[in-house]
PLY file of the C-alpha trace (Angstrom):
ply
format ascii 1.0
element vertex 316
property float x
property float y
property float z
element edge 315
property int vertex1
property int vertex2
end_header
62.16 95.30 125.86
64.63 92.58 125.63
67.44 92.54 127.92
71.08 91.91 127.41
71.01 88.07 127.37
68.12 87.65 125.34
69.66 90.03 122.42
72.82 88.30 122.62
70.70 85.02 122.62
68.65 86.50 119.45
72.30 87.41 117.82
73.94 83.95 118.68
70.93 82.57 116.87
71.38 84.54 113.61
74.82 83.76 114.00
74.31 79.94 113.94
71.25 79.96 111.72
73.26 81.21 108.83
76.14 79.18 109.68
74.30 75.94 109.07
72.63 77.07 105.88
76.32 77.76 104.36
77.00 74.18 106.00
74.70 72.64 103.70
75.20 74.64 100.93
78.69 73.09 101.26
77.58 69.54 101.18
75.28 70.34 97.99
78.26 71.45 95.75
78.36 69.52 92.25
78.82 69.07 88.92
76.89 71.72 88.49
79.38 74.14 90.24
82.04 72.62 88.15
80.04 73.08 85.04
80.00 76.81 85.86
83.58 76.79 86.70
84.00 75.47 83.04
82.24 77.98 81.61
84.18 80.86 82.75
87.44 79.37 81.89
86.29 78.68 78.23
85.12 81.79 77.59
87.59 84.83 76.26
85.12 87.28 77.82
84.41 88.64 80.68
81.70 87.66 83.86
78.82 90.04 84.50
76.94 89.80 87.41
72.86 90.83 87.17
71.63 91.16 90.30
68.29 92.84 91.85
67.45 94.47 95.30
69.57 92.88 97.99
71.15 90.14 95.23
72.04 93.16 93.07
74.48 93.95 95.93
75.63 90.67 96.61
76.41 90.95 92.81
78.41 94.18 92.82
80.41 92.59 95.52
80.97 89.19 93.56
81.82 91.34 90.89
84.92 93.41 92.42
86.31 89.92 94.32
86.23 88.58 90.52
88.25 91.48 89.28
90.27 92.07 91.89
91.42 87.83 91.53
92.18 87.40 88.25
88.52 87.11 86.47
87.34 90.09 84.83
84.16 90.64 85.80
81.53 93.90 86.26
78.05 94.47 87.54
75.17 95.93 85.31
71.61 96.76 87.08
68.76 95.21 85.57
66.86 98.42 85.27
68.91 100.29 83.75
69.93 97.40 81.56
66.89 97.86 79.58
67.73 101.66 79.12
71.38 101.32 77.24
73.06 99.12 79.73
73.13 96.14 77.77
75.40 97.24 75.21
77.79 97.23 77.67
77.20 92.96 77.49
79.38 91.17 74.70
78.24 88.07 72.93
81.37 86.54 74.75
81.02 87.43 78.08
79.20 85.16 80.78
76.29 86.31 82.78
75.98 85.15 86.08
72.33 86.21 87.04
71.33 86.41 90.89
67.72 85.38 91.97
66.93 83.74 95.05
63.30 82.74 93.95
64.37 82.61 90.05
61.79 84.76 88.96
62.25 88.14 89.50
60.91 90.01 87.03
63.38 92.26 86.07
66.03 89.25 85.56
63.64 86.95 83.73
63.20 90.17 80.83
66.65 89.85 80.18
67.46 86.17 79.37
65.83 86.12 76.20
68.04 89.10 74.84
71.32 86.61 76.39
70.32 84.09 74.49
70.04 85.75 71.54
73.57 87.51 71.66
74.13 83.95 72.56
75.51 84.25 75.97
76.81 81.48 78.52
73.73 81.98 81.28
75.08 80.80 85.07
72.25 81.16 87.43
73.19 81.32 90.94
69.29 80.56 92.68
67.69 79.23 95.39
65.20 77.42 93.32
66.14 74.72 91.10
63.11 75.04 89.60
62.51 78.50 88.61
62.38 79.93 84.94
65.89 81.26 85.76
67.05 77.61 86.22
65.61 76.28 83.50
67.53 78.95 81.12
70.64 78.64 82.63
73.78 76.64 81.36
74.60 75.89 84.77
73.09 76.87 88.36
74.47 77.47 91.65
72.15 76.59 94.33
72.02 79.30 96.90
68.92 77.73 98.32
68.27 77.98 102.39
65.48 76.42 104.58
64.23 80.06 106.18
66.02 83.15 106.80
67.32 84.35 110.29
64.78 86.66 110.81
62.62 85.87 113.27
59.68 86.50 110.79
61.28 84.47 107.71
60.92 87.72 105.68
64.44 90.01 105.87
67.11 88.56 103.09
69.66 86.78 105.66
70.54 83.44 105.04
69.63 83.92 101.27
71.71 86.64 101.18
74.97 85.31 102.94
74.67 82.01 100.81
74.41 83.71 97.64
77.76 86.28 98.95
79.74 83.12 99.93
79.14 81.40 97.10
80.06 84.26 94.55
83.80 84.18 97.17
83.99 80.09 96.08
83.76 80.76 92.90
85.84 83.81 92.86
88.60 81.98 94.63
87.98 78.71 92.65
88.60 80.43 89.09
91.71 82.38 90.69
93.38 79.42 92.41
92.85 77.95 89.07
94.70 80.61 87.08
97.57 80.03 89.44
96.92 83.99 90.93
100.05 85.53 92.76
99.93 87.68 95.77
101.88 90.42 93.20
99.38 89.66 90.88
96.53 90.75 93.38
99.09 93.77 94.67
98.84 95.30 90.74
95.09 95.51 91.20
95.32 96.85 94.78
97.97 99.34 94.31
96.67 102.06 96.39
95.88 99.40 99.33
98.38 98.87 101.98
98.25 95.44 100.87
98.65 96.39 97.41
101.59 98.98 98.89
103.31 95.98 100.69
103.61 93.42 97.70
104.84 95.72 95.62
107.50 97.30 97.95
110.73 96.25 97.57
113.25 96.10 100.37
115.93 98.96 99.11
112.65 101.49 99.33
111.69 101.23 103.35
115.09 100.35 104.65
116.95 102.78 106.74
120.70 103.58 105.46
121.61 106.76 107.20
124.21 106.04 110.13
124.61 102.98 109.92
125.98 101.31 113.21
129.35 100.03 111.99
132.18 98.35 113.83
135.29 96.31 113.15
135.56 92.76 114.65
138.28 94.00 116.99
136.20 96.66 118.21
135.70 96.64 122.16
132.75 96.68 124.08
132.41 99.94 124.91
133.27 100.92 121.35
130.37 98.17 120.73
127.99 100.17 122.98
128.96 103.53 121.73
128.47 102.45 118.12
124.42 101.47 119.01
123.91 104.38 120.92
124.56 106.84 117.45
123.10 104.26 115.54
120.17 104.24 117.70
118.71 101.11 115.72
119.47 98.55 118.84
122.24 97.05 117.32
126.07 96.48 115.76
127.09 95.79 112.13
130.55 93.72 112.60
132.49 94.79 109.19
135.82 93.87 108.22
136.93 94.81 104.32
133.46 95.71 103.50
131.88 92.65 104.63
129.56 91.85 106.84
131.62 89.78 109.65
128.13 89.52 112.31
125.86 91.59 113.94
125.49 92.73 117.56
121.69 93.06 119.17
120.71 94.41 122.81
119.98 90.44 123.45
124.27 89.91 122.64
125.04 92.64 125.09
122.83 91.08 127.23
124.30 87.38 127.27
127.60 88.98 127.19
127.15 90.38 130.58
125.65 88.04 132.07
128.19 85.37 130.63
132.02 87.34 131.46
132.80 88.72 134.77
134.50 91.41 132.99
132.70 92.09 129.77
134.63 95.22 128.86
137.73 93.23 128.17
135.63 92.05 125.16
135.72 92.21 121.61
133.52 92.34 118.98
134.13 88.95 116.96
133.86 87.32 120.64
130.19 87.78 121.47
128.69 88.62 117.69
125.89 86.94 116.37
128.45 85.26 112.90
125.72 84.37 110.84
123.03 86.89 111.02
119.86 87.32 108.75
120.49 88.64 105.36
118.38 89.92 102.71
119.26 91.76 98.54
117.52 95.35 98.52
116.17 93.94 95.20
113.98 91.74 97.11
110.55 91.73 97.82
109.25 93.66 101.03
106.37 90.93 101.87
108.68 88.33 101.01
111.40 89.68 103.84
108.67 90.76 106.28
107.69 87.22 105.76
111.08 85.34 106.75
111.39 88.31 109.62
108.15 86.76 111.09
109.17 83.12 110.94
112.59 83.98 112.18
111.24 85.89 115.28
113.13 89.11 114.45
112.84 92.41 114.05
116.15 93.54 112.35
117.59 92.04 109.18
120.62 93.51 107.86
120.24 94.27 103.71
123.01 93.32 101.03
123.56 95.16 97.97
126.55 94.62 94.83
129.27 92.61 95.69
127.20 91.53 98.87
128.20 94.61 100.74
126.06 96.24 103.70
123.63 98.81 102.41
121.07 99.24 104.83
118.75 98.12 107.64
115.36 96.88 107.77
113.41 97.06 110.97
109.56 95.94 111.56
108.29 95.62 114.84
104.67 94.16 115.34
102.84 95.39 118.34
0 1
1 2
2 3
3 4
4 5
5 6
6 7
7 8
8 9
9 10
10 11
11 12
12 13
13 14
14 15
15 16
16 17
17 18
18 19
19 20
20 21
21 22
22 23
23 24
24 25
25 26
26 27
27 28
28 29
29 30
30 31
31 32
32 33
33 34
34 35
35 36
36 37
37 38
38 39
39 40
40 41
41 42
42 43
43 44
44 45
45 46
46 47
47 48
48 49
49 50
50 51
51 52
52 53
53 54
54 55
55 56
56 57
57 58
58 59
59 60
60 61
61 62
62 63
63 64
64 65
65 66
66 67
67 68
68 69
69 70
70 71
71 72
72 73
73 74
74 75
75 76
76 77
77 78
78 79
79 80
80 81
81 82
82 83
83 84
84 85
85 86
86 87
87 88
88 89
89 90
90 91
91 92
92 93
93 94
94 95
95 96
96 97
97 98
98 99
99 100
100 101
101 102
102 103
103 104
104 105
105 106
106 107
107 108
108 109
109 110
110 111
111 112
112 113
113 114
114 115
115 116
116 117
117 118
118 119
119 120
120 121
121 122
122 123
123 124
124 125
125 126
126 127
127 128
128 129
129 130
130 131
131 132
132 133
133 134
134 135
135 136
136 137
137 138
138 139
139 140
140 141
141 142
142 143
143 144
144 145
145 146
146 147
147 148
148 149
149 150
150 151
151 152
152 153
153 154
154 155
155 156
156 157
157 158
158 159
159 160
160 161
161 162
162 163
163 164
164 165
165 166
166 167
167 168
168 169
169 170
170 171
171 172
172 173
173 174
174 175
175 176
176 177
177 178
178 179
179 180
180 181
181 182
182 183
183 184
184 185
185 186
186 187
187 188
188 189
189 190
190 191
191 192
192 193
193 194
194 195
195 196
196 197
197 198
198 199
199 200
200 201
201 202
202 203
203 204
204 205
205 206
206 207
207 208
208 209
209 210
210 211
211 212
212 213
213 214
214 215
215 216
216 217
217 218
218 219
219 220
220 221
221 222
222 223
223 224
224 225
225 226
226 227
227 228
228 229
229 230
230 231
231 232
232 233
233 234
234 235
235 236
236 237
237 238
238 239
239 240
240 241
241 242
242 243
243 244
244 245
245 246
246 247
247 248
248 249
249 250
250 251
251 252
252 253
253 254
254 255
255 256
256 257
257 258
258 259
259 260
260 261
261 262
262 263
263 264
264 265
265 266
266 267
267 268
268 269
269 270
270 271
271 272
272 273
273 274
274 275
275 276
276 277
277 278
278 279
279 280
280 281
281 282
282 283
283 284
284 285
285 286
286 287
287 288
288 289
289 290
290 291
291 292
292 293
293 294
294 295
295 296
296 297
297 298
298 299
299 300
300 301
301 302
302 303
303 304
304 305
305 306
306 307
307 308
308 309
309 310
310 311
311 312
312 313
313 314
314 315
């Protein structure tokens, strides 16, 4: 029984064995990869990804990061291809067939049917010379050296090659359609991703008792006010304006700054130009300039620029 170092030892290996193979798969990249690329963007149809055994998963995977990045995609199983499935393929849609020896039996059947619906055929393959290959309009090689597994058997390196590159190409073709972050949130709206991007500000920010005082206000009034408000912190108003805002940190550098602090007013130790935000605006997008700004309050505008609300995030 190994002990502790050798199975880290055995895991660090695994770990750096499939590592290089994506390495070189990397340097390999061509015209062939660009060919594919073309392919997809030419044709009004969608990507389906054939896969078998462990590449059939790979494939449902490649399929939902396609869909879910701008390229509509889906995954049909060879075997049951050949009982109805492939009327669900369209002479305009690409297949993208998975292989890592290119001749898996179950793939091979199906090419001639592609080419005679007249099909684009990508084959993404780990031999460049295989019958898959050979039928292909363009091929992604997904080829490796060995697998991790100590016996050269168990789908490993193969396997991560052939999941990597399905996420280049995914990303490649969505970069290339110029693909939002609200564009991904419409296809992940039950996500909290999805949730986030397609948030706006007016629907999470807190408007109940709002923490308002006037620029003469003093500093006890100050204090009082962010007690009941509870949110740590001040909304200076004057004729329905936002005048500055008061924070625990003010209060702070007040008291250490004035011998007597209480003789203080408002307008004398507010912060004048504090972070603003419209309620119209995006949640991600004022989460965003929250995080670059270092804060955790930001105070939200509505009509006629007039205090409406508060947003708070706090990251832990």
């Amino acid at each position: 029984m190994p002990d502790r170092g050798e199975i880290l030892t055995i895991a660090k290996q695994v770990i750096t064995s499939e590592i290089s193979s994506l390495l070189s798969m990397s340097e390999r990249l061509d015209n062939e990869f660009l060919k594919a690329i073309a392919i997809v963007q030419n044709n009004e149809g969608r990507v389906v990804m054939i896969g078998m055994g462990k590449s059939g998963i790979i494939g449902r995977k490649i399929a939902a990061t396609l869909a879910s990045t701008g390229t509509p995609a889906f995954f049909v199983h060879p075997g049951e291809a050949f009982h109805g499935d492939l009327g669900m393929i369209e002479p305009k849609d690409v297949a993208l067939l998975i292989s890592n020896s290119g001749e898996t039996e179950e793939i091979i059947r199906i090419i001639p049917f592609l080419h005679w619906q007249k099909n684009k055929i990508i084959a993404m393959t780990g031999n460049l010379n295989s019958s898959l290959a050979k039928h292909a309009d363009a091929v992604l090689d997904i080829s490796v050296d060995r697998e991790a597994c100590n016996n050269n058997l168990a789908p490993t390196n193969s396997t991560t090659a052939a999941l990597v590159m399905g996420d280049a190409f995914a990303i490649s073709l969505s970069t290339l359609k110029d693909f939002q972050p609200e564009d991904f949130a419409r296809f992940h709206p039950g996500g909290s991703l999805g949730k986030k991007l397609l948030t706006r500000v007016h629907e999470v920010m807190q408007t109940k008792n709002l923490p308002f005082c006037e620029p003469e206000s003093n500093f006890r009034e100050v204090v009082s006010t962010m007690n009941t408000g509870r949110l740590g912190l001040a909304l200076v108003i004057d004729e329905d304006q936002l005048q500055g805002i008061i924070t625990d940190g003010d209060l702070r550098r007040a008291l250490n700054a004035h011998q007597n602090p209480t003789t203080l007013q408002a307008y004398e130790f507010m912060t004048k130009s504090p972070k603003t935000i419209d309620q119209n605006e995006m949640f991600a997008t004022a989460e965003a300039q929250m995080l670059a700004s270092r804060i955790n309050s930001m105070v939200v505008l509505g009509e006629e620029r007039k205090v409406v609300g508060i947003l708070q995030i706090y990251n832990s």
